[in-house]
N, C-alpha and C positions, 0 to 999 in steps of 0.2 A: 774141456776146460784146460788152457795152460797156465803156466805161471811165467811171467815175463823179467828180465835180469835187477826190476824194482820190485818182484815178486805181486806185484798188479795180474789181477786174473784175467782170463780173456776167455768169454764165451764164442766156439762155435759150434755150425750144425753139421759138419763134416760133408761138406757136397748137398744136402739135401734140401735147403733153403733156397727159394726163389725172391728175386725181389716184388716188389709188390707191384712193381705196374707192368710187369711181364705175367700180373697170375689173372686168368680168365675169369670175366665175371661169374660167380657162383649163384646159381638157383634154384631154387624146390626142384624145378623140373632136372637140372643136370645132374642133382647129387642126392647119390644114394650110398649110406654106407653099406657095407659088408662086413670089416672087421669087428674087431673086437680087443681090447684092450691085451694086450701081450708083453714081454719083456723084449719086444722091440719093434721093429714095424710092421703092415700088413699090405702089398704091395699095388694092392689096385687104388685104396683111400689109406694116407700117411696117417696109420693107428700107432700110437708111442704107449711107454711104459705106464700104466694104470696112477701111478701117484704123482704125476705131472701133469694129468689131462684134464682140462676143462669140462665141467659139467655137460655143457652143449655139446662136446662130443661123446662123454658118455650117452646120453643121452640118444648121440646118433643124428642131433639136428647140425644145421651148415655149421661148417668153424670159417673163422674170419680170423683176419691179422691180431685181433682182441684174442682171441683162443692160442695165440703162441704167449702175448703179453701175460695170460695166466701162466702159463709154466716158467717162463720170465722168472715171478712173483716167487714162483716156488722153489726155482732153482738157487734164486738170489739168497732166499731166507734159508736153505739149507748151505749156503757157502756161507751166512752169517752165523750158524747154531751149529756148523758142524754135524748136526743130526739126519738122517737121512726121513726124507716127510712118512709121516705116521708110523714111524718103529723105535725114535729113540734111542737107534743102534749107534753107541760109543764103541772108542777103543778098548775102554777097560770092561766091558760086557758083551761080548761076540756070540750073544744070543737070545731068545724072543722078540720075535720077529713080530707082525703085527698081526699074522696069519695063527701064530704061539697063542695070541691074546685072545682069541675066538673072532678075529677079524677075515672073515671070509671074503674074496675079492668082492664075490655078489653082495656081501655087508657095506663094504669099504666102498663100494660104485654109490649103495643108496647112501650113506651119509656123506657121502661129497655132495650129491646130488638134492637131495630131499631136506637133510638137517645141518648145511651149511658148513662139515666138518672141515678144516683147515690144517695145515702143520702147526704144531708149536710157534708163536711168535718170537722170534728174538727181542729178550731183551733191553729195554735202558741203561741196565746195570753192566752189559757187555759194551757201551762205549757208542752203539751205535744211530746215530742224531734219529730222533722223530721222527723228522721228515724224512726221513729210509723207512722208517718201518711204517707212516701213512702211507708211504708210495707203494709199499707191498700187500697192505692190506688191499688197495686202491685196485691191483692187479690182481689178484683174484676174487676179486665181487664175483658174485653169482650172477648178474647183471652185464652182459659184455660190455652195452652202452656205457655203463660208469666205471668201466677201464680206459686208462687213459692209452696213447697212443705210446708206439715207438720213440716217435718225433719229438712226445712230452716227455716220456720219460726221460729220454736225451740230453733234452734242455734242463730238466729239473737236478741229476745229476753233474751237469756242467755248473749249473749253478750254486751246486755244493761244494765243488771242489772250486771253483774260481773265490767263493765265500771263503772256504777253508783256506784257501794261500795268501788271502788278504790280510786273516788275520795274524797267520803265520809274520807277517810280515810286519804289524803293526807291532805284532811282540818284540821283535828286533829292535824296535826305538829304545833308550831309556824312558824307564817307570813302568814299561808295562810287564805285568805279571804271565807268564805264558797259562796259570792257571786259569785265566780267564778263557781260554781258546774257543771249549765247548761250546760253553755258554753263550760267546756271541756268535758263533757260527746257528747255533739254533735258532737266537733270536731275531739273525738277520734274513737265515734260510724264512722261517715263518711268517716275519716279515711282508714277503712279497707273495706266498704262496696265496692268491685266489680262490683255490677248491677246498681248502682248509673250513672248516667251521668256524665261525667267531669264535668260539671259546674254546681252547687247547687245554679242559680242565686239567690234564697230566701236568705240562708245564708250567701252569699257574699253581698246582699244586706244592711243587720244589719252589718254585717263586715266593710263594706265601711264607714257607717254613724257614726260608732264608731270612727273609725282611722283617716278621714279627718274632723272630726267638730271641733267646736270651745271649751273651755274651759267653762266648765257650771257651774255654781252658784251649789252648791251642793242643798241648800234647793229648787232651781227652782221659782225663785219668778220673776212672769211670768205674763205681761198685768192687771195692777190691778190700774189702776184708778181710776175705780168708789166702791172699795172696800169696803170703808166706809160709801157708799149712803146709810143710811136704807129705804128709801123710793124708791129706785130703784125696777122695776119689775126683777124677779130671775125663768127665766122657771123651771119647773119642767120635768126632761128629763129620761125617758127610751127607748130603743131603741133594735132592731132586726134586721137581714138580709136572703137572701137566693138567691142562685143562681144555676143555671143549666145549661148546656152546647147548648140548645135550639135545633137548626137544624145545628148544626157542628158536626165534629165529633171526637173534642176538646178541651176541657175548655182553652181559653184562657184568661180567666175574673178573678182577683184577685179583695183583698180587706181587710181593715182593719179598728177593730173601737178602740180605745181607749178612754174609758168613764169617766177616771177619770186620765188626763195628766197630769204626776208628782207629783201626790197626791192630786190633787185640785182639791174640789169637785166642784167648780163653770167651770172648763175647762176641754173640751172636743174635740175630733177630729175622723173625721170619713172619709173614702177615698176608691174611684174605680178607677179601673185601668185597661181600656179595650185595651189589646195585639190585633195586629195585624203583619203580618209576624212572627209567634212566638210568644211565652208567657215571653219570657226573659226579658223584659223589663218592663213587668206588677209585673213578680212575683220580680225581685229585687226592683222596687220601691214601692211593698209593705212594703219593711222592712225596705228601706233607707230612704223614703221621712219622714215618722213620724219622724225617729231617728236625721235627720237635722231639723224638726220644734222644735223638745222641747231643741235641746242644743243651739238656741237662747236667751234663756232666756227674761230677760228683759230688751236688749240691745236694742232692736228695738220692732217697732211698728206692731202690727199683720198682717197689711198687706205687710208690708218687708218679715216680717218672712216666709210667706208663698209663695212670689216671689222669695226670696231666696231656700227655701226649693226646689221648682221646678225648678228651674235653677243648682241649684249645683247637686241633681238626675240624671238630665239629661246630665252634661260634666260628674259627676264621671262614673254614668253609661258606656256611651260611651268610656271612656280611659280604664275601666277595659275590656270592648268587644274587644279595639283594640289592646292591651296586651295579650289578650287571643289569640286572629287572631295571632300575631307576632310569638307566641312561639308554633302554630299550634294546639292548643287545641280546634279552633271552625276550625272545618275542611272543614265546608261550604266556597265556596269559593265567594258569594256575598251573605253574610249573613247580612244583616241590620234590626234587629228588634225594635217594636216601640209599643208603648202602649199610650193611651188618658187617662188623668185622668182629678180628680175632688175633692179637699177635702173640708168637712164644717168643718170651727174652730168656737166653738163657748164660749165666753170668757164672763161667769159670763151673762148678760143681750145683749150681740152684737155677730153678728151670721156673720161671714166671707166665703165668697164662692168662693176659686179661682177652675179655670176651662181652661185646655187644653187639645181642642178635643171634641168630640159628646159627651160626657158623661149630665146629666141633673141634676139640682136639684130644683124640685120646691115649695115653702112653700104656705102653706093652712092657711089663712086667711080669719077667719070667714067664712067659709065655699067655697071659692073663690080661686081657685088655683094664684100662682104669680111664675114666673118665674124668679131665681136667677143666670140665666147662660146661654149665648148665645152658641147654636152650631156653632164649628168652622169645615166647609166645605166648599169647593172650591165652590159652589153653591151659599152661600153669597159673593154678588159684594165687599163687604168693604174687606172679608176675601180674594177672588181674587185680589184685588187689592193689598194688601200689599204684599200677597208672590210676585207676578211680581213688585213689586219696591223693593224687598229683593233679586232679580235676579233667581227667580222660574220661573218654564216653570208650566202654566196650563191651559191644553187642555178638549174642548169635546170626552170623548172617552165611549164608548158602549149606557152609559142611562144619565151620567150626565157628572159635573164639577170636572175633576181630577188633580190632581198636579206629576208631573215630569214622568222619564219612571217606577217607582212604583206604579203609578197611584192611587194613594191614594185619598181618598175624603173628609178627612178630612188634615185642614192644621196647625194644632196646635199639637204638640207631644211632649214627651220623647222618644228619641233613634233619629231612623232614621235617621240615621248621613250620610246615602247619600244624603239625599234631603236639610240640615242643609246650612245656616242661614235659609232659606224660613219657613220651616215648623218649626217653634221657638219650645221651651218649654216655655217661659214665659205664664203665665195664666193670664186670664182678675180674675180681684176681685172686688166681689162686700162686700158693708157691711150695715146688716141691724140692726135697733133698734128692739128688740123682746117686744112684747107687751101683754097682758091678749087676746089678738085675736088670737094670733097665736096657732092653731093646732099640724100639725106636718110638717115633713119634708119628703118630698122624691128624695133621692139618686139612681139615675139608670145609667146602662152601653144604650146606643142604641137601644140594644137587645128589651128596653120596647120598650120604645119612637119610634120606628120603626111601631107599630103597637096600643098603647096605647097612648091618648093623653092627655094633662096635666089636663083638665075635667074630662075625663074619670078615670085618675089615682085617682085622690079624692074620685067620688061618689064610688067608687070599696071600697077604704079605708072606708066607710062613711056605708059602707052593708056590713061590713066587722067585728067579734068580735074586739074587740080593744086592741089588744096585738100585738104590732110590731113587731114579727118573724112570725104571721100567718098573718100579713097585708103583711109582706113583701111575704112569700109564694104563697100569696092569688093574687101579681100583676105581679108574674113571671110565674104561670101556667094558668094567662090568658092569658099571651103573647104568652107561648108555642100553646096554643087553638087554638091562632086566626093565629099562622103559624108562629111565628117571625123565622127569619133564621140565625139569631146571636147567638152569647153567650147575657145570660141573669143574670146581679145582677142588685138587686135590696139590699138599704137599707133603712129602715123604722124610723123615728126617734121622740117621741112622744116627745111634750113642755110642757104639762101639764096633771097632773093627769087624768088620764080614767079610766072606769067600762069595765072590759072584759067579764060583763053579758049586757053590752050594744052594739047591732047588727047596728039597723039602725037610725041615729042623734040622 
């Protein structure tokens, strides 16, 4: 890869690339591998570096011009994150590697292979349109057939930048706002895209939280009571995440962080959001839920804002599903999807934790895990009791405590608008004073907490370098270890300044 004198990257394969209608037909009978995955090639069949290669070549079956379009995929999303695929290695951590994490190549071959593992996605919040990161998703299906070609890829690219110079250009007029640019590039790229799903629940999500919120303070002056305290404690915060699809055999775990809300460097919000029946409801209230907490302003108090937030997600949500159903664009014919979340707002010195659904968040004090957030499962008596006085049916069915004929086990959500009133969206909130004791924070979808317990999550962290995207790595590939059968996010959130040459206490 070079950089060209507009700093535009340009991929090549140094000599080793043929074009495609000079490469002989390939079949059972002609091709047999030999190699085996290396940190570079193996000379009789082109074997390349293990975290680039396509399943079917691990696997040893024929590779076709699809099996370069994965590494494509992979390479692209690691010039977008910066991150080198499955290690998370930054500049400011020049250590654990993924091999560090108990990832053994032969580990790392079967979850490419078997459980669908992926690099880290880049991204919305990095800038870069949808439709990049569906094209790269698109390029490494496990699936070669539902990789798109060269030729598409080409064209789809062409048509984002020809889309982006348009409107580059339309801003030049008078009246138009250049803040618009995004926005319409995405809407005209999606637009025209064919292989797209009818419904782009992410982008309808931002869509919704724009057009039904309330009227915001332009400057955003937002929870600032203790403003003026100088002698108040003020965390020092950086933060990471990571997730992986675990033992499904689809990511249905979103998630978002926004580290500096509305410009304010003392406010922050961070949020999971674990889909069940479908990811629809995970991935729009990834981009609605933030967008109704910050145009509260400072009209109300942080823990409204964030009752609010989960409440108006949840009925917009749902009316945009039943509009969709009405005019037959969700053609499932009992389709109810539903998602558990969790966000931490944490404003200047006080750290807010609303919470509906299994999702966890526990803060490490003084070395001491504490727990900011009750799971909500039909399993807890209080939690049963309320859906059957909200007029829920919840029964013992296979291994535990389930709610309605959805049989859900947990009874707090967004979506699930068949099982509605019972299974609320309203969130319990807690709110803490953050103190010179506190550590850090961890944010997870079940996927941990299923297999990982709130002890256990610390001293992991605690043997762990101290940079919170390889703490965060470091507690989702122990999960996958120890067999979790969920999706797995995890977010990692530091309170105060650390040494990432510092391993253990």
């Amino acid at each position: 890869m070079q950089l060209d004198s507009n700093l535009y990257p340009h991929l090549a394969d140094f000599g080793l690339a043929e074009y495609k209608k000079n490469l002989k037909e390939v079949s059972f009978q002609n091709w047999k591998s030999s190699g085996k995955p290396t940190g570079g090639f193996h000379k009789k069949n082109m074997v390349g570096t293990l975290i680039y290669m396509a399943p079917e070549i691990l696997k040893k079956e024929i590779q076709t011009e699809k099996s370069d379009v994965y590494s494509f995929g992979i390479t692209v999303n690691e010039l977008l994150t910066g991150v080198v695929p499955y290690t998370d290695l930054r500049a400011e951590a020049q250590a654990h590697t993924v091999l560090e994490m108990n990832y053994t190549e032969q580990q790392l071959t079967a979850a490419v292979v078997s459980d669908g593992l992926r690099p880290a996605l880049a991204g919305l919040e990095s800038g870069v349109p949808a439709s990049v990161l569906s094209l790269i998703q698109r390029c490494w299906d496990a699936n070669p057939q539902n990789r798109p070609s060269f030729s598409d890829i080409v064209s789809e690219l062409d048509l984002l930048l020809e889309n982006r110079k348009s409107v580059k250009e339309e801003d030049l007029l008078p009246g138009k706002a250049s803040s618009l640019q995004d926005d319409n590039i995405m809407n005209r790229v999606n637009s025209v895209q064919s292989y797209q799903e009818n419904i782009n629940w992410s982008a309808q999500g931002e869509h919704s939280s724009k057009i039904t919120s309330n009227e915001a303070d332009s400057d955003m002056r937002i929870w600032s009571e203790s403003r003026n305290d100088a002698l108040t404690y003020y965390p020092v915060i950086s933060w990471g995440s990571f997730a992986t699809c675990g033992r499904r055999e689809t990511m249905e775990d979103t998630r978002f962080l926004i580290p500096h809300m509305c410009n304010e460097k003392y406010i922050h919000v961070f949020g999971i959001f674990d889909g069940h029946r479908g990811s629809a409801a995970a991935e729009f209230s990834a981009r609605a839920l933030p967008g109704f907490l910050q145009n509260f302003g400072s009209t109300i108090s942080p823990v409204n804002a964030l009752l609010e937030a989960f409440v108006r997600t949840d009925a917009v949500f749902r009316n945009e599903l039943d509009s969709h159903r009405k005019s037959k664009r969700v053609i499932q014919k009992d389709w109810h999807p539903g998602c558990t979340a969790v966000a931490a707002l944490i404003v200047r010195n006080r750290l807010f934790v609303a919470n509906a659904g299994d999702c966890r968040v526990i803060l490490c004090r003084g070395g001491h895990p504490y727990a900011l957030s009750r799971d909500h499962v039909a399993s807890c008596l209080e939690e049963r009791e309320r859906v059957v006085n909200a007029g829920g049916q919840v029964k013992w069915q296979v291994d535990t405590w389930r709610v309605g004929p959805a049989a859900l086990q947990v009874t707090r959500s967004i979506g699930d608008d068949d099982l509605k009133p019972a299974v609320t969206a309203e969130p319990e909130i807690t709110e803490t004073v953050l103190s010179s004791e506190d550590e850090f924070l961890v944010m997870a979808s079940d996927g941990l907490w299923d297999v990982v317990s709130n002890e256990e999550a610390v001293n992991i962290i605690r043997d762990t370098v101290k940079e919170p995207g390889m703490c965060s790595k470091r507690l989702a590939t122990e999960a996958a270890e120890r067999g979790s059968k969920d999706n797995i996010t995890v977010i990692v959130i530091f309170l105060r300044p650390v040494s990432t040459a510092e391993r253990i206490y």
